[in-house]
N, C-alpha and C positions, 0 to 999 in steps of 0.2 A: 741377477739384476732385474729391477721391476719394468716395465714398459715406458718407454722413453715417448715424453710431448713435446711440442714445442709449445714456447710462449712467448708474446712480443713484447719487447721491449718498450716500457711506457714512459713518455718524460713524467716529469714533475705535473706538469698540466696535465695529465694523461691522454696526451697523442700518444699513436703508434704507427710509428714512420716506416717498420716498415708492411705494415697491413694498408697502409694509405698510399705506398707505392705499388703494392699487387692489385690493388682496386684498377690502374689506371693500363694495368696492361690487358689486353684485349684474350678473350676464350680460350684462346689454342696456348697462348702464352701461361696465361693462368693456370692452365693444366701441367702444363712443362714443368713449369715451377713447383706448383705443390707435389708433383708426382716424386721432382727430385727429392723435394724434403722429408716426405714419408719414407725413403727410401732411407734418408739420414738416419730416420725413427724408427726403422727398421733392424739394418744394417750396424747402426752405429757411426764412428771415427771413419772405419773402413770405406764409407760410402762418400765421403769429404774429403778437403784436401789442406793441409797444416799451414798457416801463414805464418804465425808467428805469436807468440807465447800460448796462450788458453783461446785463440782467436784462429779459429775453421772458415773455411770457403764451402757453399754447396753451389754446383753447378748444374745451370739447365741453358735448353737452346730452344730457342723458338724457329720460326721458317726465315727471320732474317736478321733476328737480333739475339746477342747471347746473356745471360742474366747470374748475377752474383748475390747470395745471401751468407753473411757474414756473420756468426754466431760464436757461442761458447756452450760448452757445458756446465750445466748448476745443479744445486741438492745434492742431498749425503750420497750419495750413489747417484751422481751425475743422472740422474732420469729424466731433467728440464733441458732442454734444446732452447735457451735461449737467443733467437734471432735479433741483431742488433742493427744492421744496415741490410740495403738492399739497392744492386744499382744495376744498369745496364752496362753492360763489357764494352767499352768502345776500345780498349790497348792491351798490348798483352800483357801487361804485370798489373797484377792491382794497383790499385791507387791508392800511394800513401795516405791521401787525405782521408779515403776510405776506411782504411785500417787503424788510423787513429779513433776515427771517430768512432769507431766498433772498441777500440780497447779504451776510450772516456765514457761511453755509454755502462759499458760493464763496470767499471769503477764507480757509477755513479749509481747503478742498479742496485748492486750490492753493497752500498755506503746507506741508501735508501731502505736496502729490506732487513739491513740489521738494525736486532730490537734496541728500543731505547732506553739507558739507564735514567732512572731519576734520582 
């Protein structure tokens, strides 16, 4: 398998929600986080934790707050770590609302990056 990236999820407008949510988390945080994720890109599956259909959890902890990056696998050989949401843990199950909008995002990614017939 070739080397595994990630890449963020863009709307339509091209925000990315969640590079606009790591912006706002502070040094120590911001390291936690990406450390976790290379660690994804390292690692793999194995480094994550299954939610439900094509939709992963990567986990990281700060000194007082715990953080969730909600992604999927893309490309022929899964190589793309596509990141879809990204939120601070405040309960212990995820948040439906969270998990939806990480499996409408991917539905909307992939509806967007297939070519178009004329």
């Amino acid at each position: 398998m070739g080397r595994r990236r990630w890449r963020d999820y863009r709307t339509e407008t091209g925000a990315r929600p969640v590079r606009d949510f790591m912006e706002t988390l502070d040094a120590l945080e911001f390291a936690e986080l990406t450390a976790a994720m290379k660690r994804v890109a390292r690692e793999g599956l194995a480094a994550a934790r299954h939610l439900r259909g094509e939709v992963y959890e990567v986990r990281a902890r700060g000194q007082t707050r715990q953080f969730r990056v909600l992604f999927a696998q893309e490309g022929q050989a899964s190589q793309v770590i596509l990141s879809l949401t990204a939120f601070i843990k405040k309960t212990q199950r995820t948040p439906l609302r969270e998990l939806e909008l990480a499996e409408q995002r991917l539905s909307d990614w992939r509806a967007r990056s297939r070519p178009r017939l004329h």
